[in-house]
Backbone atoms as SQL, in Angstrom:
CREATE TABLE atoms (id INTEGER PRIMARY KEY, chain TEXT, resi INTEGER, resn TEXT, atom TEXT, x REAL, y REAL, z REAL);
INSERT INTO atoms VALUES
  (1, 'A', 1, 'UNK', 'N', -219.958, -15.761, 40.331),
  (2, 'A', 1, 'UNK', 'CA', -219.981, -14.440, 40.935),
  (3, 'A', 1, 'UNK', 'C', -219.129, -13.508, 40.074),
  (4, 'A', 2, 'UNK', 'N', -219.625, -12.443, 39.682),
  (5, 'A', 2, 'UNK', 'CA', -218.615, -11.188, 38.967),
  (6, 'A', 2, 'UNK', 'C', -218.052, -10.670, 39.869),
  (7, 'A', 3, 'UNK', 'N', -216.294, -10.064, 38.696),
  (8, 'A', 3, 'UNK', 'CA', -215.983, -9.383, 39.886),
  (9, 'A', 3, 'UNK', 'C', -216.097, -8.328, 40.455),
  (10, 'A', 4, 'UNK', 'N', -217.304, -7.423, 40.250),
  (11, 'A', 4, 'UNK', 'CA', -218.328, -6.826, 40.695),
  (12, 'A', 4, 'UNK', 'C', -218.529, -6.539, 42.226),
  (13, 'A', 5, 'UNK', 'N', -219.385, -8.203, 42.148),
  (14, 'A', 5, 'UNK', 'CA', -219.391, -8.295, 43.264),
  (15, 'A', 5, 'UNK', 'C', -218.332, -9.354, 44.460),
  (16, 'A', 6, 'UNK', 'N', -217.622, -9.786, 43.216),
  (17, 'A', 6, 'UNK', 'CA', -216.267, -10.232, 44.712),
  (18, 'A', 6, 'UNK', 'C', -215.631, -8.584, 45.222),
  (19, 'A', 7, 'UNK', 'N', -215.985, -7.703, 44.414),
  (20, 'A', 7, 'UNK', 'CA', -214.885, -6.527, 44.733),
  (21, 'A', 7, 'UNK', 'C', -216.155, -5.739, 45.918),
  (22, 'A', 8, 'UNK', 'N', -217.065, -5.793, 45.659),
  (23, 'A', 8, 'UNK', 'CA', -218.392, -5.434, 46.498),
  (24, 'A', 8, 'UNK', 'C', -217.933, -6.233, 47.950),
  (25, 'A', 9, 'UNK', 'N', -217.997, -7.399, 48.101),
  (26, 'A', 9, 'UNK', 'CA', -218.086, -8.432, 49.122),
  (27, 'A', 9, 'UNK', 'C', -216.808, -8.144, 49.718),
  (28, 'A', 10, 'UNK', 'N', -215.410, -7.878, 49.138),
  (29, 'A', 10, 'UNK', 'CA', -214.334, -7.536, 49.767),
  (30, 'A', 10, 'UNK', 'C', -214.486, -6.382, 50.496),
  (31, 'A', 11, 'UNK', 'N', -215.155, -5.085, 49.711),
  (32, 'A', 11, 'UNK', 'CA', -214.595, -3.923, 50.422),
  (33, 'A', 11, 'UNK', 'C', -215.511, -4.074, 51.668),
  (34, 'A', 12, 'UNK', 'N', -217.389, -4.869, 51.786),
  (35, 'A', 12, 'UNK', 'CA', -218.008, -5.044, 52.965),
  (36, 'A', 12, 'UNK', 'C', -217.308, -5.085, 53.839),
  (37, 'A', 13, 'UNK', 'N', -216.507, -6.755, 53.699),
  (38, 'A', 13, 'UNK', 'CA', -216.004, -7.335, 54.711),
  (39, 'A', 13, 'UNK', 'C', -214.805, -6.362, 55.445),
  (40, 'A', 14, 'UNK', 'N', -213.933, -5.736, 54.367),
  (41, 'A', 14, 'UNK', 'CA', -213.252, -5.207, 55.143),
  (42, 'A', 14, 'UNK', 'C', -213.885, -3.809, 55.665),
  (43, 'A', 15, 'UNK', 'N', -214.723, -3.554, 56.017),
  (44, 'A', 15, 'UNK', 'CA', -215.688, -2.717, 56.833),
  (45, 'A', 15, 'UNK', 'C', -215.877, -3.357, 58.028),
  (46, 'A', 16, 'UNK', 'N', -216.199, -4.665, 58.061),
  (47, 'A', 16, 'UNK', 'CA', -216.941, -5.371, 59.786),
  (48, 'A', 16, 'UNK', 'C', -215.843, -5.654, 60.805),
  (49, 'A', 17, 'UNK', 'N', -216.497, -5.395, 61.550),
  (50, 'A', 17, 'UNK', 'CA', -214.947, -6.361, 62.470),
  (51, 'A', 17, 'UNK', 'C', -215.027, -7.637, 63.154),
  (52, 'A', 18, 'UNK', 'N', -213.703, -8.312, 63.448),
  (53, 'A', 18, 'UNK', 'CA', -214.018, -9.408, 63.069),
  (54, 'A', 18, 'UNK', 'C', -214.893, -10.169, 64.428),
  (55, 'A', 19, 'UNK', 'N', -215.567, -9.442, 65.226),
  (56, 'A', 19, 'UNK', 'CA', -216.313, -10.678, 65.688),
  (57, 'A', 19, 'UNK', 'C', -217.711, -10.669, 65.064),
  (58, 'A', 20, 'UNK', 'N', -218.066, -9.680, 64.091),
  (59, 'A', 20, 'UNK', 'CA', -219.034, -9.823, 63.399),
  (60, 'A', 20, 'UNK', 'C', -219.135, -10.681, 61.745),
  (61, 'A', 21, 'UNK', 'N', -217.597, -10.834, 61.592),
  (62, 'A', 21, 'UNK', 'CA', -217.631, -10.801, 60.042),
  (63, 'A', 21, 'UNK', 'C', -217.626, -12.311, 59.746),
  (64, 'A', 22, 'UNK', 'N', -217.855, -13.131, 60.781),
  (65, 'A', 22, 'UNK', 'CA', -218.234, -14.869, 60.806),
  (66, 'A', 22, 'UNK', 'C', -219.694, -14.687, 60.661),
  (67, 'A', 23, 'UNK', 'N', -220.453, -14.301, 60.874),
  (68, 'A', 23, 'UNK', 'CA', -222.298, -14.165, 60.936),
  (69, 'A', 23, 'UNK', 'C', -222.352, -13.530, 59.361),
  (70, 'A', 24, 'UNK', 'N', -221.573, -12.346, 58.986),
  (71, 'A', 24, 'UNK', 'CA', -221.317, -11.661, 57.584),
  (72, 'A', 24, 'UNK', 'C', -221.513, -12.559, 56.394),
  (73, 'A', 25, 'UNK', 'N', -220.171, -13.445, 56.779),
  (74, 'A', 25, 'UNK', 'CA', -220.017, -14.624, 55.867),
  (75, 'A', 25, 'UNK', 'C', -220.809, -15.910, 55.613),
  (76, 'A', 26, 'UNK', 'N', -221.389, -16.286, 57.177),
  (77, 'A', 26, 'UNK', 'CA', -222.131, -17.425, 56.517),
  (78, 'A', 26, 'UNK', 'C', -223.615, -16.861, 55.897),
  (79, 'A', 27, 'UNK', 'N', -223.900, -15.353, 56.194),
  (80, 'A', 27, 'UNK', 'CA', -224.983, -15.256, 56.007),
  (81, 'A', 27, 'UNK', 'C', -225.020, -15.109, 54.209),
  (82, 'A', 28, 'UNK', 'N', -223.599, -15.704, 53.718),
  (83, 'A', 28, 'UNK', 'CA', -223.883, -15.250, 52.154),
  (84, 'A', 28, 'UNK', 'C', -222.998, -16.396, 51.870),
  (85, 'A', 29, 'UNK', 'N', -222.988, -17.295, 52.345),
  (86, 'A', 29, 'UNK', 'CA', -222.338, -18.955, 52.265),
  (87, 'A', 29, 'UNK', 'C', -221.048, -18.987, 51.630),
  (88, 'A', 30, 'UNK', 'N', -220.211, -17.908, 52.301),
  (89, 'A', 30, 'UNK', 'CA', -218.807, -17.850, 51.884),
  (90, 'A', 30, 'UNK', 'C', -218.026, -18.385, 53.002),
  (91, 'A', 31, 'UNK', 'N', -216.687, -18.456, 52.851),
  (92, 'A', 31, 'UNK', 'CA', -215.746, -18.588, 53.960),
  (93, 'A', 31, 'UNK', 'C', -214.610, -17.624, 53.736),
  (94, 'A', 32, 'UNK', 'N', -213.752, -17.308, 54.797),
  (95, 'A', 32, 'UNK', 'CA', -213.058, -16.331, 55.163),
  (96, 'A', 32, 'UNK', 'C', -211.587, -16.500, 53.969),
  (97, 'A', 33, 'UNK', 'N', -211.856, -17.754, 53.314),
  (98, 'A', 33, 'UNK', 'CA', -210.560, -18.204, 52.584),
  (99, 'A', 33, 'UNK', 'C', -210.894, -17.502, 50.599),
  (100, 'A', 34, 'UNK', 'N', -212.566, -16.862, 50.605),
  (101, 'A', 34, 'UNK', 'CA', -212.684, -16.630, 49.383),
  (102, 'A', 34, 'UNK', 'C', -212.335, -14.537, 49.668),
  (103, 'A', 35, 'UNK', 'N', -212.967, -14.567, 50.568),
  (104, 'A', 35, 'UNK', 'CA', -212.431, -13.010, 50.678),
  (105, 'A', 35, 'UNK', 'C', -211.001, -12.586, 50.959),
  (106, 'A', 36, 'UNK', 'N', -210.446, -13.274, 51.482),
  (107, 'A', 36, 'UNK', 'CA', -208.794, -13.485, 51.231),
  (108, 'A', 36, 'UNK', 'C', -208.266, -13.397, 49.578),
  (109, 'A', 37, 'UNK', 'N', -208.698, -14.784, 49.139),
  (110, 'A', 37, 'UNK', 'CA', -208.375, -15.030, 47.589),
  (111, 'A', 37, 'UNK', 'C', -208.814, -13.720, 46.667),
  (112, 'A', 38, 'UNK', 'N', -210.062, -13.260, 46.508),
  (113, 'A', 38, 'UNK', 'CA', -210.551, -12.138, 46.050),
  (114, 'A', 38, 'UNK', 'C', -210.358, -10.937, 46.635),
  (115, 'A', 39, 'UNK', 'N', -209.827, -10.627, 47.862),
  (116, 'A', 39, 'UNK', 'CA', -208.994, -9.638, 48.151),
  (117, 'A', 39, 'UNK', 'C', -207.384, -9.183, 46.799),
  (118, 'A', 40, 'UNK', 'N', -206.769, -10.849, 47.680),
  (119, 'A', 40, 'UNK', 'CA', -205.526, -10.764, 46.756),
  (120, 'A', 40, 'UNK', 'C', -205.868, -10.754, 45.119),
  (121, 'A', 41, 'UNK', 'N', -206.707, -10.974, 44.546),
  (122, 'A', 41, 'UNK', 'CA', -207.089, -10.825, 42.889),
  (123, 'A', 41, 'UNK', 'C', -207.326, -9.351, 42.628),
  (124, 'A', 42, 'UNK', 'N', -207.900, -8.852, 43.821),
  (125, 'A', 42, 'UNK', 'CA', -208.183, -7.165, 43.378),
  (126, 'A', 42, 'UNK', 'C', -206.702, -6.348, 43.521),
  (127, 'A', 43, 'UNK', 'N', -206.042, -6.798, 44.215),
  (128, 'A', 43, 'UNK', 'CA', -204.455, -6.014, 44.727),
  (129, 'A', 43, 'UNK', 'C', -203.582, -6.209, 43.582),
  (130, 'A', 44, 'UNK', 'N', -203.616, -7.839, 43.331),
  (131, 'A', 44, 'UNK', 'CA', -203.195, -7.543, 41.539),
  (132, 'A', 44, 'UNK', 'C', -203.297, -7.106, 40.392),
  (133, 'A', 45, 'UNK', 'N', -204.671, -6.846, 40.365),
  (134, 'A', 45, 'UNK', 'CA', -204.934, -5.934, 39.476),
  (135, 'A', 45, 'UNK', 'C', -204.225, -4.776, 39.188),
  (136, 'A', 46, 'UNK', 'N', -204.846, -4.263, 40.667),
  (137, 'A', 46, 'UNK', 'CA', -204.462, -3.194, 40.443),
  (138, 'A', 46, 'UNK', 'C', -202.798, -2.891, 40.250),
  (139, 'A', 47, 'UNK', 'N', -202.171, -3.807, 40.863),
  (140, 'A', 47, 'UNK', 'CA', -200.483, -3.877, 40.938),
  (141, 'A', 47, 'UNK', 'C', -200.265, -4.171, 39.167),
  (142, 'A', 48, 'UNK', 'N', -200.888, -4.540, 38.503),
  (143, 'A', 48, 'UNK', 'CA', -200.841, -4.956, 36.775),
  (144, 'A', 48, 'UNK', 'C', -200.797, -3.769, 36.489),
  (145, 'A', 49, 'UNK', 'N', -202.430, -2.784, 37.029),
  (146, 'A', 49, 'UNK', 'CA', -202.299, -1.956, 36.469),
  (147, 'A', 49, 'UNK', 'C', -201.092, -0.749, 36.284),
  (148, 'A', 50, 'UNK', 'N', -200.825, -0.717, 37.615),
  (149, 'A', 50, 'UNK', 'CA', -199.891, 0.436, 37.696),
  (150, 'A', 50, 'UNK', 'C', -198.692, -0.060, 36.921),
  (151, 'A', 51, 'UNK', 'N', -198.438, -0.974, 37.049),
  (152, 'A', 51, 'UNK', 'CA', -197.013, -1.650, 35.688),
  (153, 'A', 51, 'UNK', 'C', -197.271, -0.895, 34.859),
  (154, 'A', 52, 'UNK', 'N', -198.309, -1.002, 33.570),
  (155, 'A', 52, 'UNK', 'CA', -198.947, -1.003, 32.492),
  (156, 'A', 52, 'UNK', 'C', -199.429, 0.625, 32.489),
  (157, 'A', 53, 'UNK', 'N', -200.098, 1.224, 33.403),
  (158, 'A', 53, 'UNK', 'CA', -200.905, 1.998, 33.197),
  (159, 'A', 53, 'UNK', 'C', -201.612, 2.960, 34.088),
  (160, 'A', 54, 'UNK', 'N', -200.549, 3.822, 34.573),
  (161, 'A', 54, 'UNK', 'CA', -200.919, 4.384, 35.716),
  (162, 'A', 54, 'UNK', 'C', -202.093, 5.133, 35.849),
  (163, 'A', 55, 'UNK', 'N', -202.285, 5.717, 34.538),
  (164, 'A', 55, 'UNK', 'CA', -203.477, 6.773, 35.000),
  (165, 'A', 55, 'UNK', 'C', -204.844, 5.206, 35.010),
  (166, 'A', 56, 'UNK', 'N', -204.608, 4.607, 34.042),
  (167, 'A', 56, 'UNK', 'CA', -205.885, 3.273, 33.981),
  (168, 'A', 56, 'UNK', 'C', -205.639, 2.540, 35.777),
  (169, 'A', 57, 'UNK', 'N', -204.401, 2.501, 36.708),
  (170, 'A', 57, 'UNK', 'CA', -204.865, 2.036, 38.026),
  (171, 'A', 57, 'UNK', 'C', -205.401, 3.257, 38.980),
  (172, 'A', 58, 'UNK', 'N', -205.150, 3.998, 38.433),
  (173, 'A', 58, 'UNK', 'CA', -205.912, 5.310, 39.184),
  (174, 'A', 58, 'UNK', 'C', -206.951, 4.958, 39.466),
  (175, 'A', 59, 'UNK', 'N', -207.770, 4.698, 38.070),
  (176, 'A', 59, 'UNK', 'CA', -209.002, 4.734, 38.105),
  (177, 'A', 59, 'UNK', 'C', -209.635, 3.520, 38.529),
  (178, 'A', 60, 'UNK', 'N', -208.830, 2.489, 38.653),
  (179, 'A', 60, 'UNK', 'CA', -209.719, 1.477, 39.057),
  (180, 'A', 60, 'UNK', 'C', -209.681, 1.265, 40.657),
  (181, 'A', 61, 'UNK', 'N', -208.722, 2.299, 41.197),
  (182, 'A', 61, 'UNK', 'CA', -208.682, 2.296, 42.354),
  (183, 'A', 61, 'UNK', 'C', -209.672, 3.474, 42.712),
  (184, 'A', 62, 'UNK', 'N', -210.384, 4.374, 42.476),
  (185, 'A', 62, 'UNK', 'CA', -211.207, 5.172, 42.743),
  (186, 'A', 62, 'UNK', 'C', -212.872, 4.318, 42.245),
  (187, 'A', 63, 'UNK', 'N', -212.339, 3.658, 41.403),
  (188, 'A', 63, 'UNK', 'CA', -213.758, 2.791, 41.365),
  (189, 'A', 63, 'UNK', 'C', -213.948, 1.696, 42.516),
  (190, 'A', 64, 'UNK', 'N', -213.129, 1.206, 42.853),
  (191, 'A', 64, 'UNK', 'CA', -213.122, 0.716, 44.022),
  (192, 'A', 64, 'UNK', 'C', -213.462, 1.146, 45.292),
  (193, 'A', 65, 'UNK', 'N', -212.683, 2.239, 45.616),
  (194, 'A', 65, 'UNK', 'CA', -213.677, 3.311, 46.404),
  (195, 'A', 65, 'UNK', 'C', -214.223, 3.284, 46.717),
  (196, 'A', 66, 'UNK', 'N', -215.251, 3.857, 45.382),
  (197, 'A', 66, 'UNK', 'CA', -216.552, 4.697, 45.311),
  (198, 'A', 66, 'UNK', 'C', -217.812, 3.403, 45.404),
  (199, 'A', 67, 'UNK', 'N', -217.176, 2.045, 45.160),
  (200, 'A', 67, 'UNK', 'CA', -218.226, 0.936, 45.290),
  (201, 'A', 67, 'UNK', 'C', -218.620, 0.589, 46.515),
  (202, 'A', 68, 'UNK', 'N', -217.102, 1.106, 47.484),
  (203, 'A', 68, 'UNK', 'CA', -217.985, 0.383, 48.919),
  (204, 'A', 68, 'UNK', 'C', -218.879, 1.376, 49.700),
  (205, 'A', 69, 'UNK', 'N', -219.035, 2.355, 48.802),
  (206, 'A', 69, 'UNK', 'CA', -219.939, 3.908, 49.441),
  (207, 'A', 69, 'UNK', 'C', -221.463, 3.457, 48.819),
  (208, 'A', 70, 'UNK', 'N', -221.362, 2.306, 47.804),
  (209, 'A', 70, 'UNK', 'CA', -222.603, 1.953, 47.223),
  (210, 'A', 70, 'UNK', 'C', -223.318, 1.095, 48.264);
């Protein structure tokens, strides 16, 4: 899976609530322990980025965004 779409599948999930987001998940044969994990991979990122590169976490936080509007 790219992280594309783990970052796609995160921002879903955190859209549903949760007595829906068990039907969410199996309907795409995940469990609640990979959107956790790929949650926390996107938060670091972006936490790298801002170390390194503030205007570069800007932007990856507006790309983030703008993906779960996709």
């Amino acid at each position: 899976m790219t992280p594309k779409e783990k970052c796609q599948l995160v921002l879903e999930a955190a859209g549903i609530d949760n007595e829906q987001l068990g039907g969410f998940l199996r309907e795409r044969g995940l469990h609640s322990e990979h959107i956790t994990i790929w949650d926390q991979e996107l938060r670091e990122i972006v936490d790298l980025g801002t170390l390194f590169n503030k205007r570069r976490s800007s932007c990856i936080f507006i790309i983030l965004l703008t993906a779960k509007d996709q």
